[in-house]
N, C-alpha and C positions, 0 to 999 in steps of 0.2 A: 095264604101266606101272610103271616103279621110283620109289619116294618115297626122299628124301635119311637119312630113321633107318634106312631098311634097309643104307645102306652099311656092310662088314665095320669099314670103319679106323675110322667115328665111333664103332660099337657098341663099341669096346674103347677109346676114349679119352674116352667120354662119362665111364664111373662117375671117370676120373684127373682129371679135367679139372676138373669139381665137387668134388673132392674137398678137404677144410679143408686139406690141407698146401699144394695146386695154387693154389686158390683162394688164398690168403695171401699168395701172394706179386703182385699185384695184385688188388684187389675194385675194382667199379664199381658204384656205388649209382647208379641211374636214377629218377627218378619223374619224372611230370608235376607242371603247376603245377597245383594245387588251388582249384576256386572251391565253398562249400559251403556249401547256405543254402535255404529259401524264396525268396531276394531276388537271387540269382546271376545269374538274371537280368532285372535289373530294369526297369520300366517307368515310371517315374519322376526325378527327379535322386535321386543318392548322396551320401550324407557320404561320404567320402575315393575310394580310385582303386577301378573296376568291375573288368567280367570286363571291358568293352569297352576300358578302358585299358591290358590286356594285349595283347587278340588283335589289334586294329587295326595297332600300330609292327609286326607280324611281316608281315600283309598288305599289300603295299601298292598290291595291285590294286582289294582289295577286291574280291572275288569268291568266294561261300563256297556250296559244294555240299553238300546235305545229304543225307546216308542213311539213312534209315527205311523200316519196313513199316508194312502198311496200318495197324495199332492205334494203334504210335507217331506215327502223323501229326499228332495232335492235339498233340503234346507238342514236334514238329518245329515247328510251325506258330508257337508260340510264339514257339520260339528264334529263327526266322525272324523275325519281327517287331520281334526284339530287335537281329538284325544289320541288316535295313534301316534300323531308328529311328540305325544309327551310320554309314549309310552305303555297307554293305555292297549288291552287286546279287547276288541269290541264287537258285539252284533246287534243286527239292526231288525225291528220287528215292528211291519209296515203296513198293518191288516186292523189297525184301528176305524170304527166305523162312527160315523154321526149319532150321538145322542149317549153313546156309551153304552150298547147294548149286554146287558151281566155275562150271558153266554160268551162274545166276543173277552169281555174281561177275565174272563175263567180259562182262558182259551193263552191269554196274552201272561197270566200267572203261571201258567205252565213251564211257557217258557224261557221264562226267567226261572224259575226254579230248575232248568235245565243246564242252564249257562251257569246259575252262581256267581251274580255279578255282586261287586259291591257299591256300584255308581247306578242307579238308574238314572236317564236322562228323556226328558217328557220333551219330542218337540213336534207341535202343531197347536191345534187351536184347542178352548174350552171342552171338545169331548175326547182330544188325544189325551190332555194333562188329567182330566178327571179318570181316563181307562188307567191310568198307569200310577196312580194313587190308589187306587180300587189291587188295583193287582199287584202293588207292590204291600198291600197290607197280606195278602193271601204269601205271599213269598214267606214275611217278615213270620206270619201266623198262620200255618198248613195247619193249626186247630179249629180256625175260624170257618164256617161254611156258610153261611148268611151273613151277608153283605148289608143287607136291607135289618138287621136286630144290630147294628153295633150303635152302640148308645154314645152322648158326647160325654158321658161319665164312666163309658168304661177306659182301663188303663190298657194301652195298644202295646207299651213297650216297643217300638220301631225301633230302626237302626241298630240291630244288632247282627244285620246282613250287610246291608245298605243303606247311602243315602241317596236322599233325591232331587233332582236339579229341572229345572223346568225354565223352556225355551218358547215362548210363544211366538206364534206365527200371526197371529190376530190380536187385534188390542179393543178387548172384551171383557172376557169374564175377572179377569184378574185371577185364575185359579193358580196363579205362580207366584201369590202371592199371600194365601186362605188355606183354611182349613176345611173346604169345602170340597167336595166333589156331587155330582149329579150323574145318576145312573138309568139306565131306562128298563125296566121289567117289561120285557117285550109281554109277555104271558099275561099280563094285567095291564098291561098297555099303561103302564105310569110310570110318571118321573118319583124315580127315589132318591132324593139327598141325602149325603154325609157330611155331620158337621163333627171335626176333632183336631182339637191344638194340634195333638203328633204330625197334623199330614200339611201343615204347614212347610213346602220344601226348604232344604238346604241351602239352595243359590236357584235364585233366578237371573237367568241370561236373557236381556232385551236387546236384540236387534231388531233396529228400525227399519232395513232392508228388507225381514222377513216378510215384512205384512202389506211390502206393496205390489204382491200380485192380488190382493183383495179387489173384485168387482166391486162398483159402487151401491149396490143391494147388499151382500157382504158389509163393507166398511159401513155402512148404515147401521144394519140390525146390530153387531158387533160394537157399534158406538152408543148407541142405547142402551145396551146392558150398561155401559159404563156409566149412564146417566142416571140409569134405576138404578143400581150400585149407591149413588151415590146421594143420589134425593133421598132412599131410605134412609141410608146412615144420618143423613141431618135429621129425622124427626123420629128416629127410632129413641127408647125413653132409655137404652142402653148405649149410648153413645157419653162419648164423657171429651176431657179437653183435647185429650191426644186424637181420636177419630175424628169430629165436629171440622176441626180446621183442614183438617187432607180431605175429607168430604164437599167440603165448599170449594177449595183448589181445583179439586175435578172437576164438578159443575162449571166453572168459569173456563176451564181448558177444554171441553167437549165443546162449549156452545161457541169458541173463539177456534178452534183446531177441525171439528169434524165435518164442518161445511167445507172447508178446504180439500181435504181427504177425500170427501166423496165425489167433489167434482172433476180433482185430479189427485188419482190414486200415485203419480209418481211426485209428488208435491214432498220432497222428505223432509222438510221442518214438519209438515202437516204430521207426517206418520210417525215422524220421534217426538212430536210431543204426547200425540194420541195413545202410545204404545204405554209412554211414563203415568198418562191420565189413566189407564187400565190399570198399572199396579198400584196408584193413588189409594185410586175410590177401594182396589182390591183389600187394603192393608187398613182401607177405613171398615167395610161392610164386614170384613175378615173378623174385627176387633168385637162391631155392634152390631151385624146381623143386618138382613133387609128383612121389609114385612111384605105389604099388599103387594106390589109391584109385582114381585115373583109371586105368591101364592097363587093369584091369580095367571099370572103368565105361565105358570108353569100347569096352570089346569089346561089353559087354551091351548098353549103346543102340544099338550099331550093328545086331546082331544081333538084338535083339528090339526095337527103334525106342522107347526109351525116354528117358523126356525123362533130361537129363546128370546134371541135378542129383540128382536122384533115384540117381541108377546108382552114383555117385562115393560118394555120402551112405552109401549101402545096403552100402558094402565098409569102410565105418571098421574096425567091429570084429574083417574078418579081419585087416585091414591090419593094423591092432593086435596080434593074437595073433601073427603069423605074423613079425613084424620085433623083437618082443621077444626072442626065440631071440638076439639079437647087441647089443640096444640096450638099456638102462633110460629112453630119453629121454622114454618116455611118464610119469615121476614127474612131469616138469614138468608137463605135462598135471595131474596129479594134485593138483598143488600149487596152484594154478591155479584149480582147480575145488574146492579145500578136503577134497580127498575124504583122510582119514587110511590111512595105509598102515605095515605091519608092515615090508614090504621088496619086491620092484621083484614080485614073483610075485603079490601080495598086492594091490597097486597096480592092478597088469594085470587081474586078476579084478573090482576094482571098477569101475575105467575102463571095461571094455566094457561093465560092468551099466548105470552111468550112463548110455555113450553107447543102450543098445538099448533103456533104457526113455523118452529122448528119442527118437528116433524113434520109438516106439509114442505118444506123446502127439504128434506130426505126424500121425499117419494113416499111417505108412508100413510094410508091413507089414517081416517079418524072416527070411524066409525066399523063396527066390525063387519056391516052391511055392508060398506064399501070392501071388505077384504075378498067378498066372492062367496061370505055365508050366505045362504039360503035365510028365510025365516022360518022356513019348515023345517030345517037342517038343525036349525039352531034351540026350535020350540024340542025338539027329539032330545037333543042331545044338552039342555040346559042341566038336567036332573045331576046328569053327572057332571057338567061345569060345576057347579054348587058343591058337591059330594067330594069333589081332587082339592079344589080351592081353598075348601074348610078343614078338610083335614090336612092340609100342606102344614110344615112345620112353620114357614114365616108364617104362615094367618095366626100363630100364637103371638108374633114379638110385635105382632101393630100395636101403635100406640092406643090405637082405640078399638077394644074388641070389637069384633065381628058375628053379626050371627048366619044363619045360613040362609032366612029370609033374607038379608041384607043383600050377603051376596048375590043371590038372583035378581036382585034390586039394580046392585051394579051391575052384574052383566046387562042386565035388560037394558040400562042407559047408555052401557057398552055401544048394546049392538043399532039404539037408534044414535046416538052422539047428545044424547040428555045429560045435562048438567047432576051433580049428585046433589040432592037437598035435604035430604036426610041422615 
């Protein structure tokens, strides 16, 4: 089976194509519409216009199909009650699994194509809202049969069923805010992304309530993506005015919010601001894409079945070292975070110390050795860390290509906690 990043022609016009001179000459700023609040969705009358006096004039079937897994149900169940109370007739489809498995998404398209909704509503975390993006293109296009070939240059044509509103439960990935989705090919045992303007939702709904039954392992991994989220966007070479400044806001809200949050998960400033910092970095990485962080993370979860957040989180510091070689973009980071610096080497040195002694206050450890790898495990299974890594679509948008020697280079420094020097 071929996925659409392996094509030769995209691999060599992705880094142009993102690139500030390319990009310049038309930008297209996408978000959804924002509902953000305790009261988002309310169960009472409102002082001025709701979330309901948004979605209703867009439906006007009235018919809103919901996606969740078994946890999120309780928090679906809600929203549900929120869309009947305006009229809405609704079903609920609660069989979404970890990672996004295609089969599970093929399965979740059906049945929305059984109902005829014209509202999807995504509510749980980064792999509910990716399944119900995946299957709502399958709704939108019964022509489409691979998931894994749709290209970010083909034309999806969406919404002509439905629109799509997304609720998260965790304040992570920001998928309620991108045009991303991540899907798992159980059968080849790999993460396949989707990146396409169209799947940008409708309305994203942030409740700060939903995300505090997160354990503090949870609220960790989950907060790291938002950091890798967001340390990409600042050095990525596609980032421009609009991303660069909500990319640094994230950064400064993660490293001031999520030590809160994980120590006390019912802290709710901690979790409303953390939730905002997830659609931040979302609307920033959304716009200019991450590189290393994910390419890599996304080889390690796949291959040692690691939750994302974690994997993505756990590559800052080589990301860091290893894209300094051609960038200083990490001062801003530095600036940011208050850290004083002599000059961009000097900077670099303290930025990583920051970022590794935040992660040691998560619980996370800093060496892959510490995670419970083997070195035998790891010498086995390096071949294909290298081989996901390098053919991942972000290993195209780093600022500093990569080659596959390299990568083994990093992992290797990964897995003892060695500095990148090369």
């Amino acid at each position: 089976m071929g996925y659409w990043f392996e094509n030769p022609t995209l691999k060599a016009l992705a880094p142009l194509a993102l690139s500030t001179s390319i990009k310049g000459l038309t930008t297209i700023f996408t978000t959804p519409k924002l509902f953000i609040g305790s009261n988002a969705f309310p169960e009472g009358p409102v002082i001025g216009p709701s979330t309901m006096d948004s979605l209703a004039p867009r439906c006007p079937k009235k018919r809103a199909f919901l996606v969740t897994d078994d946890f999120s149900k309780r928090f679906a169940s809600k929203a549900a009650r929120f869309l009947e109370s305006g009229g809405f007739k609704v079903e609920m489809w609660a069989k979404c699994q970890p990672e996004a498995p295609m089969e599970v998404v093929i399965e979740c398209a059906q049945a929305i194509k059984d109902f005829g909704p014209d509202l999807i509503m995504a509510v749980g975390g980064g792999s509910v809202m990716d399944s119900a993006k995946a299957a709502w293109i399958l709704y939108e296009r019964p022509d489409i049969t691979d998931l894994g070939m749709i290209s970010p240059l083909d034309k999806l044509n969406l919404r002509g069923k439905a629109v799509l509103a997304a609720v998260p439960t965790t304040s992570g990935t920001g998928s309620e805010c991108t045009g991303a989705a991540v899907l798992h090919d159980t059968a080849a045992h790999r993460k396949i992304p989707i990146a396409h303007a169209e799947l940008v939702p409708d309305f994203a709904i942030l409740v700060p309530e939903y995300t505090m039954t997160m354990p503090p392992k949870l609220t960790a991994g989950t907060g790291l993506d938002v950091l890798a989220h967001a340390m990409d966007a600042v050095t990525t070479p596609a980032g421009n005015e609009f991303t660069e400044p909500l990319a640094l806001k994230a950064i400064e809200m993660v490293f001031q919010w999520l030590p809160r949050a994980y120590k006390n998960g019912q802290d709710r400033e901690a979790r409303h601001r953390m939730i905002i910092a997830a659609s931040i970095a979302g609307v920033a990485f959304g716009m200019s894409g991450c590189h290393l962080t994910h390419s890599f993370g996304h080889s390690l979860g796949a291959v040692f079945n690691l939750h994302h957040g974690l994997a993505v989180g756990f590559f800052i510091p080589q990301t860091l070292q290893f894209c300094s070689k051609i960038t200083d973009k990490h001062l801003l980071t530095c600036k940011t975070l208050n850290i004083e610096f002599k000059d961009a080497e000097d900077g670099l040195v303290k930025l990583v110390g920051r970022v590794r002694s935040f992660l040691t206050e998560l619980g996370v450890p800093l060496t892959l050795k510490d995670m419970g790898i083997s070195r035998e495990e790891f010498a086995a299974k390096l071949g294909k860390l290298v081989e996901y890594a390098h053919g991942d679509v972000d290993c195209y948008l780093s600022p500093r290509p990569i080659t596959q020697a390299q990568c083994a280079q990093v992992f290797n420094c990964a897995y003892d906690g060695r500095d990148i020097d090369f």
